[in-house]
C-alpha positions as CSV (number, residue, x, y, z in Angstrom):
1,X,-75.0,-79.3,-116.1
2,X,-77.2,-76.7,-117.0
3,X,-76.7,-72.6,-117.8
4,X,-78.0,-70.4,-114.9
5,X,-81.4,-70.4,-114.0
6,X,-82.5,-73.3,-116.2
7,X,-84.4,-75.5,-113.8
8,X,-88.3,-76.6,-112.1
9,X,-89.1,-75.4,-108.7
10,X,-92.9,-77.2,-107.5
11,X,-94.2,-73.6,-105.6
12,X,-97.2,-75.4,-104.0
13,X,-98.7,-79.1,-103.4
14,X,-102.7,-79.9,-103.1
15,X,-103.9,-81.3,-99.6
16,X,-105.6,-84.1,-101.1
17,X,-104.3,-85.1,-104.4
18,X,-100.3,-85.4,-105.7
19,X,-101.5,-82.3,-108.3
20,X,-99.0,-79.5,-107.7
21,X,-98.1,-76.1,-109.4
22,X,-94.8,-75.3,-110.3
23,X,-92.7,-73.0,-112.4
24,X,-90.3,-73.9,-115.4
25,X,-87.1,-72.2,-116.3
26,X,-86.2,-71.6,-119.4
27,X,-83.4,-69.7,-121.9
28,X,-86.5,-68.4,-123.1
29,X,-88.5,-67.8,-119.9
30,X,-90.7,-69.1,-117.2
31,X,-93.7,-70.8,-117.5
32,X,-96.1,-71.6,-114.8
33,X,-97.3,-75.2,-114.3
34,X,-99.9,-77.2,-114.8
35,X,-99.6,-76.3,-118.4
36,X,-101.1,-77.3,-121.8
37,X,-98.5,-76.9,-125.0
38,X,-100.4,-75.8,-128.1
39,X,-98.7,-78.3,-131.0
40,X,-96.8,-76.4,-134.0
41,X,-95.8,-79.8,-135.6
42,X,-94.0,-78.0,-138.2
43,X,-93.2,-75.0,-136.4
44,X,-96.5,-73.8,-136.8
45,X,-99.9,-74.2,-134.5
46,X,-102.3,-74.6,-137.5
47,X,-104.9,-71.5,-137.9
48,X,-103.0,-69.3,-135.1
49,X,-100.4,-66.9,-135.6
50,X,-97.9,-66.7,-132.5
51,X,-98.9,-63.1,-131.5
52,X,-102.2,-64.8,-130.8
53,X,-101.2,-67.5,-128.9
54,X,-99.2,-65.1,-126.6
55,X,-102.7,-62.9,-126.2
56,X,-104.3,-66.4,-125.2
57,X,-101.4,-66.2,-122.2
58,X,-99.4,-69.7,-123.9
59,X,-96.0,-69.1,-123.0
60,X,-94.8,-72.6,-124.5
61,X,-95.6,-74.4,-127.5
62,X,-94.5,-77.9,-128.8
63,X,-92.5,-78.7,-131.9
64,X,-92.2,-81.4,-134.3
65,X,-88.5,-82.4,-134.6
66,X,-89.4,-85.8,-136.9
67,X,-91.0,-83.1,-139.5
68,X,-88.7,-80.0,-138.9
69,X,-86.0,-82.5,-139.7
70,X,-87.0,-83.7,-142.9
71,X,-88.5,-80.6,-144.3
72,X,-87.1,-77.7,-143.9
73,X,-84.0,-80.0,-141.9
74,X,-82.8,-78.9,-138.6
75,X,-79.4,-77.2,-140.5
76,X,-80.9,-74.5,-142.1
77,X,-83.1,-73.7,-139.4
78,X,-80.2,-73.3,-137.2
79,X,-78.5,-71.4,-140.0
80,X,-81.4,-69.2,-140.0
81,X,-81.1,-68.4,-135.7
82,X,-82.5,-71.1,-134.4
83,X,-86.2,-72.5,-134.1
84,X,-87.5,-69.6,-132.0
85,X,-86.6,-67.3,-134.9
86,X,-87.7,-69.0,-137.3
87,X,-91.1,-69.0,-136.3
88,X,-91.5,-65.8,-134.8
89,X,-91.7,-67.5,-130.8
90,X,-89.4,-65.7,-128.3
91,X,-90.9,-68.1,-125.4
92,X,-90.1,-71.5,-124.5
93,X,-90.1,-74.4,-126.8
94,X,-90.2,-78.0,-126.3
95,X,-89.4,-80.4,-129.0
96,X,-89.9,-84.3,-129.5
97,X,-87.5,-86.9,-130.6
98,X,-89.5,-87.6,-133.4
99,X,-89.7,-91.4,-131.7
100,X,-93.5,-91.3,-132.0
101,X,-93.7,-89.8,-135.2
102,X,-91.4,-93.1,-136.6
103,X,-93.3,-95.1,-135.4
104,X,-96.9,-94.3,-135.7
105,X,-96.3,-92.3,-139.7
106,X,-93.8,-94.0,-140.9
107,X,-93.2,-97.7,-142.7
108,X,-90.5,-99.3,-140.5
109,X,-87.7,-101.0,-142.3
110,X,-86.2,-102.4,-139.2
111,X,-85.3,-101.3,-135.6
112,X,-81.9,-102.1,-134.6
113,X,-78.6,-101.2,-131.7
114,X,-77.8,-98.2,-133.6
115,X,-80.9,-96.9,-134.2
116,X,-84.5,-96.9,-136.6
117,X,-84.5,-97.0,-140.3
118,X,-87.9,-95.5,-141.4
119,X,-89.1,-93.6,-145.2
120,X,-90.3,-90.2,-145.2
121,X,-93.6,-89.5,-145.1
122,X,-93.0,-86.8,-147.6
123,X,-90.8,-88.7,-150.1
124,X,-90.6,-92.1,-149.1
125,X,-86.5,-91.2,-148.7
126,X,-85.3,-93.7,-146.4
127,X,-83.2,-92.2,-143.1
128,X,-81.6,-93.3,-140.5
129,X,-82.8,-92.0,-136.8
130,X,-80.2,-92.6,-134.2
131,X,-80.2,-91.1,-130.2
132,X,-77.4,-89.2,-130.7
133,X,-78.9,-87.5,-134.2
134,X,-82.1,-86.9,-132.7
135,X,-79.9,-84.8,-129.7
136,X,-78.2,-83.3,-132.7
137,X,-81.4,-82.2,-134.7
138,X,-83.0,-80.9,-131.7
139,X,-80.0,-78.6,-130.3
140,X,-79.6,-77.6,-133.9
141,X,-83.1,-76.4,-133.6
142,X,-82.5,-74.8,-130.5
143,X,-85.4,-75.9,-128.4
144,X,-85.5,-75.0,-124.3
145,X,-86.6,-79.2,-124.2
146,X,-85.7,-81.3,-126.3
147,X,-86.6,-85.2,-125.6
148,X,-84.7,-88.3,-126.0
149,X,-85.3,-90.8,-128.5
150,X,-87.6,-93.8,-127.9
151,X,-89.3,-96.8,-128.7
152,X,-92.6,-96.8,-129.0
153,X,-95.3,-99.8,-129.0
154,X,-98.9,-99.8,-130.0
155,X,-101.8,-101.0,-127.7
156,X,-102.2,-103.6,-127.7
157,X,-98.8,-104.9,-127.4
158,X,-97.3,-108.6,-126.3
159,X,-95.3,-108.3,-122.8
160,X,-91.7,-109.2,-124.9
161,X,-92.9,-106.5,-127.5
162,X,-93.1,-104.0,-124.7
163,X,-90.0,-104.9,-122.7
164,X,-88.3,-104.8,-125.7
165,X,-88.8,-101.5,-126.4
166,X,-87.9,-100.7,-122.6
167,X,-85.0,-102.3,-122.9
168,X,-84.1,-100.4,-126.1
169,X,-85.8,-96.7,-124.8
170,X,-83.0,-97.5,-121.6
171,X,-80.4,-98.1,-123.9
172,X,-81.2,-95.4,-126.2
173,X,-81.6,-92.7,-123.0
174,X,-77.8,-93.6,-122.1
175,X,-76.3,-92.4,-125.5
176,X,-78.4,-89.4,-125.4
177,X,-77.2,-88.2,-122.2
178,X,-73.5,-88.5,-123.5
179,X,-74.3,-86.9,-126.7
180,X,-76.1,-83.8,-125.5
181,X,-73.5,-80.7,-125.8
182,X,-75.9,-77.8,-124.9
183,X,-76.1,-76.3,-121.4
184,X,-79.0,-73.8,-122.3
185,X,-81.2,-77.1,-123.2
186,X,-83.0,-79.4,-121.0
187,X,-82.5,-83.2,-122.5
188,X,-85.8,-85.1,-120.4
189,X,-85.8,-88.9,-120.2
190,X,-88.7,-90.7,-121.7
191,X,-91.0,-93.9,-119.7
192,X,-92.3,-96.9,-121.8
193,X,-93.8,-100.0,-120.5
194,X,-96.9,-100.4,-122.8
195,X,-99.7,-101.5,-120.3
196,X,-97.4,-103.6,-117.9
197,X,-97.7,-101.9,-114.7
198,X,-94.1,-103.6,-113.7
199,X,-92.4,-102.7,-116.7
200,X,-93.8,-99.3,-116.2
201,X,-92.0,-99.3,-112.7
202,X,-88.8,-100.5,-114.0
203,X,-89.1,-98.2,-117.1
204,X,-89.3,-95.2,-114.9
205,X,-87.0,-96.8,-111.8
206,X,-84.1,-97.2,-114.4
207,X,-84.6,-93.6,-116.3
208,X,-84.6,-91.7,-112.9
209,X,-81.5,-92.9,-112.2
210,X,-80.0,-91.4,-115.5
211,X,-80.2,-88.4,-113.7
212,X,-82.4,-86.2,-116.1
213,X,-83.8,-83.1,-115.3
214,X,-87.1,-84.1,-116.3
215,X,-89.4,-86.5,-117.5
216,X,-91.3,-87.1,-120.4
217,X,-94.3,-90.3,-120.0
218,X,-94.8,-92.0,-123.4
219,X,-97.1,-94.7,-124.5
220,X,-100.4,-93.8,-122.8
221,X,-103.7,-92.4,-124.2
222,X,-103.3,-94.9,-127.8
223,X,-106.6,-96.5,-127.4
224,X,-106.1,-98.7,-123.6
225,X,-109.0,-98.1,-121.2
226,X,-109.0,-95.2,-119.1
227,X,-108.2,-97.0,-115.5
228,X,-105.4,-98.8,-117.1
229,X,-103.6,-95.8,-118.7
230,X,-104.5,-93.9,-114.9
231,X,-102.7,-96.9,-113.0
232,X,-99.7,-97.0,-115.3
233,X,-99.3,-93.6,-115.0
234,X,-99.4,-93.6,-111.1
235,X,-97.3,-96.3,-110.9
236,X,-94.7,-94.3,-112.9
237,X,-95.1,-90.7,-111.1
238,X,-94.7,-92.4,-107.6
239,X,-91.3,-93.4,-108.6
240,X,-90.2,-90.2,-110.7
241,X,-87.9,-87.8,-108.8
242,X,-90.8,-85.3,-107.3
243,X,-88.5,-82.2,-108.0
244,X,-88.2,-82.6,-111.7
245,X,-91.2,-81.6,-114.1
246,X,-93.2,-84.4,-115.8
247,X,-94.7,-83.9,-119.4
248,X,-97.5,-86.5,-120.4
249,X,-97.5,-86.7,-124.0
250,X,-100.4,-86.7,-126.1
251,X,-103.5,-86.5,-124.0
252,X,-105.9,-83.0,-124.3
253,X,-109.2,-84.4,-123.2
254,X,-110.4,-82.5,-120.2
255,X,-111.4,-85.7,-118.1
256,X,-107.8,-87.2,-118.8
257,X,-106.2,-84.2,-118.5
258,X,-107.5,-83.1,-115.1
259,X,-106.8,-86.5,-113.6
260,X,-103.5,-86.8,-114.6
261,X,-102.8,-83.8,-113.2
262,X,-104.3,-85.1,-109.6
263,X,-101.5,-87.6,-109.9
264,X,-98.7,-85.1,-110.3
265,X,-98.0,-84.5,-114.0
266,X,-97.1,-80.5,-115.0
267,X,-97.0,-80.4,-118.7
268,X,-99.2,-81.7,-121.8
269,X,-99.6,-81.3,-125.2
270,X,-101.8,-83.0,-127.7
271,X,-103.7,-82.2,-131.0
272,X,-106.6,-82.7,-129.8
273,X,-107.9,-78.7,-129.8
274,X,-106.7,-78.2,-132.9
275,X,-108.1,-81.2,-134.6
276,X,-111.6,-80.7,-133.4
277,X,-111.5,-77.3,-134.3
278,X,-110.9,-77.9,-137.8
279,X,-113.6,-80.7,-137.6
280,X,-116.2,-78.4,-136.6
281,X,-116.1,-79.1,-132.7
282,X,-115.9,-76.6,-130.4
283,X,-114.8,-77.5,-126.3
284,X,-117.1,-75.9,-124.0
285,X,-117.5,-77.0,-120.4
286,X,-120.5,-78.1,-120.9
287,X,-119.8,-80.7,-123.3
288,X,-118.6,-80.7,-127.4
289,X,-120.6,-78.8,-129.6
290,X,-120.3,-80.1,-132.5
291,X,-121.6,-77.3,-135.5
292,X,-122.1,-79.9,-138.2
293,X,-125.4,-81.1,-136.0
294,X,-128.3,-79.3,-137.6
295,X,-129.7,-78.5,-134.6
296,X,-127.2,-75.3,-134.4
297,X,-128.5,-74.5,-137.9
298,X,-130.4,-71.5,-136.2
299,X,-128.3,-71.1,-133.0
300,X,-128.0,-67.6,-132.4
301,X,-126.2,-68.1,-129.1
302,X,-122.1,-68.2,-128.3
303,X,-120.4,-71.5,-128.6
304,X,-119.5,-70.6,-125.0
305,X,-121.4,-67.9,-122.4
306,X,-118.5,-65.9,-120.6
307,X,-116.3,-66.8,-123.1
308,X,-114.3,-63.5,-124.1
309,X,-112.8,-65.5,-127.4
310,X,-113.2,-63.6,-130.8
311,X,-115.5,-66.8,-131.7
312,X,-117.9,-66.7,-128.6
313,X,-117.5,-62.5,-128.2
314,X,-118.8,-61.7,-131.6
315,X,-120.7,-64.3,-133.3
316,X,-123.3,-67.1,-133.3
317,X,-122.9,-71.0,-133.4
318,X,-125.3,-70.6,-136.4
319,X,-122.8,-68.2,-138.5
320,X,-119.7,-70.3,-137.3
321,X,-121.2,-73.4,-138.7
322,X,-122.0,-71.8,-141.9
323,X,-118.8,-71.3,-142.0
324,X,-117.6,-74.5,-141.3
325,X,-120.0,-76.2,-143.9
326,X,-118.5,-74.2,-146.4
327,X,-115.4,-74.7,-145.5
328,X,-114.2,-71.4,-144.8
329,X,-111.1,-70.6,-143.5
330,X,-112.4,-68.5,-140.8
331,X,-114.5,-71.3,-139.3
332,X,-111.0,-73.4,-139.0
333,X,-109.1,-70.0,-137.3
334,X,-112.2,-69.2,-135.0
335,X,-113.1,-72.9,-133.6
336,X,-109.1,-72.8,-133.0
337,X,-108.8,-70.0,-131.1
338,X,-111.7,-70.9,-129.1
339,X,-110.5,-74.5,-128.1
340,X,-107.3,-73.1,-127.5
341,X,-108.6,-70.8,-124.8
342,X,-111.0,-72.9,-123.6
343,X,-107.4,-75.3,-122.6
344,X,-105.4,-72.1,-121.2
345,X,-108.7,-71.3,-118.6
346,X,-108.6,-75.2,-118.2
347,X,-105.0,-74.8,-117.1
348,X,-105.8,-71.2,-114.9
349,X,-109.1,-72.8,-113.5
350,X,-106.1,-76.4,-112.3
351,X,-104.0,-73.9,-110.7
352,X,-106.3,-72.2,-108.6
353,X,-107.8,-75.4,-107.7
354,X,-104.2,-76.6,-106.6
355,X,-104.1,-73.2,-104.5
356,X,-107.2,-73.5,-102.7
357,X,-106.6,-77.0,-101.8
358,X,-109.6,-78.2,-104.3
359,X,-108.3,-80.3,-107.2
360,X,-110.3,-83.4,-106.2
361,X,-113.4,-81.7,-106.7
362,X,-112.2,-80.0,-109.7
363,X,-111.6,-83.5,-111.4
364,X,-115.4,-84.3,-109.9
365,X,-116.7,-81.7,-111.8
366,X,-115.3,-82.6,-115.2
367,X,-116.0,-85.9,-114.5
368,X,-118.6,-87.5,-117.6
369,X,-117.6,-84.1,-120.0
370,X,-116.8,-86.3,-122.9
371,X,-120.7,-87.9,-122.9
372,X,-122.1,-84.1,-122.0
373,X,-124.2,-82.4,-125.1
374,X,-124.9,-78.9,-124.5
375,X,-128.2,-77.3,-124.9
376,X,-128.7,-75.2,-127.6
């Protein structure tokens, strides 16, 4: 059960792909899907301050609970109101397990029934993550999604590796479900299968039937080919309850992005944005400009025409890469804001495609963007 008006409702369906726009109630508000979720891994979206975000038009971000738990830890925070309070957000937040973060950051000691034994990355302190603790972290926190702890694999993976981890994710998803205690929260299920198209279909035949009231897709976009990660991730959204929202997690390329929301996923987050920004790169739709080329060294053009960011509306690739090679702050707060705007019109231009029936030929368009170089 969930408090009133805490739920997904799809408002409209594209004629010729599975792509469809929906909205997302929260405790802490709506928020219109397709949507990207900006990453504040420690409660924080590196370079942005949240009154920004909010002029960008984000209305949800993700948090870190594998980080938030260990430092500051999920008690004080809820001693101190809760996440949103914490860090200054009034909208929706959606939290993560941490499952990824174990296994991806983290030296395993050993995965067993009860849960994973992993060190710190901060102190090399060795904890304990179960399913029902990472429920417990994440209501203490306070977050409007919170997602169930799983078991993640690398690619690539043996099959008995990645049924395995199925098996465990399953088992896990169970005693998640009977540990949850807050009606203002939405608990979502989480798919594995590594690149195993069937285990994929059991993965998200046998979470479906838990009953959550959404879905989050794990596993995908860690180095497999692009078809591969596209067919396991059809053959999971044909089988997912169409009413409930589905957040693919970890994927911000454009390309990716776009096509996985052809086949019917409504929420992402990745680092992505961020990351390049602080590398130098800036996302325009005409390809990555990357400012550390010399061949911006005298650029006295916008990293993006009809861009209305503070980046593109008042200064030059030239002066933003000066920046950048010295290291500057600015350059880092700039190339941030400018990424992350160039994902929310992403997300606007998806929505109006779904509206006017156009999606495939919005996926057309973006098609090849990763290989693009913009003039200059």
């Amino acid at each position: 059960m969930h408090g009133a008006g805490i739920g997904f409702e799809v408002v409209r369906r594209d004629a010729g792909t599975r792509a469809r726009t929906g909205i997302l109630r929260t405790a802490h508000g709506e928020v219109e899907t397709p949507a990207f979720l900006p990453v504040g891994t420690r409660a924080s979206v590196k370079a942005m301050a949240p009154w920004e975000l909010e002029g960008l038009g984000y209305r949800m971000l993700l948090a870190n609970a594998y980080h938030l738990m260990l430092r500051p830890g999920t008690g004080l925070i809820r001693e101190l109101g809760g996440l949103h309070a914490f860090m200054g957000w009034p909208h929706p937040i959606l939290t993560d397990s941490g499952g990824f973060q174990v296994f991806s950051l983290s030296p395993i000691l050993r995965v067993k029934e009860e849960g994973v034994v992993f060190r710190s990355v901060y102190d090399g302190g060795e904890h304990l993550l179960t399913p029902e603790g990472a429920v417990e972290a994440q209501e203490q926190l306070g977050s409007d999604v919170a997602m169930v702890l799983d078991q993640c694999v690398a690619y690539p993976s043996e099959r008995n590796e990645a049924e395995r981890a199925v098996d465990t994710t399953l088992a896990w998803a169970r005693r998640s479900l009977s540990a949850r205690r807050r009606e203002d929260q939405m608990l979502f299920g989480i798919v594995q299968g590594g690149t195993y198209r069937d285990l994929r279909e059991r993965s998200a035949s046998e979470t479906a039937a838990l009953g959550f009231p959404g879905y989050g897709i794990g596993g995908l976009s860690v180095g497999e080919p692009r078809e591969v990660m596209l067919e396991c991730l059809e053959a999971q959204l044909c089988i997912l309850p169409g009413d409930r929202p589905r957040h693919l997690l970890g994927i911000g390329d454009p390309e990716g992005l776009l096509e996985a929301v052809a086949l019917g996923v409504d929420l992402f987050d990745c680092v992505l944005p961020t990351r390049l920004a602080r590398n130098g790169v800036a996302m325009t739709r005409e390809g990555k400009v990357n400012l550390r080329h010399a061949r911006y060294r005298g650029d006295a053009s916008p990293l993006e025409e009809g861009c209305d960011c503070p980046a593109c509306a008042r200064f030059t690739r030239a002066y933003l890469r000066h920046l950048h090679n010295l290291n500057e702050i600015l350059a880092h707060r700039l190339l941030t804001w400018h990424n992350l705007a160039f994902m929310r019109r992403l997300m606007l231009d998806c929505r109006s495609a779904i509206e006017a029936g156009r999606m495939l030929k919005l996926v057309r368009e973006w098609s090849g963007w990763s290989e693009r170089v913009p003039g200059g």
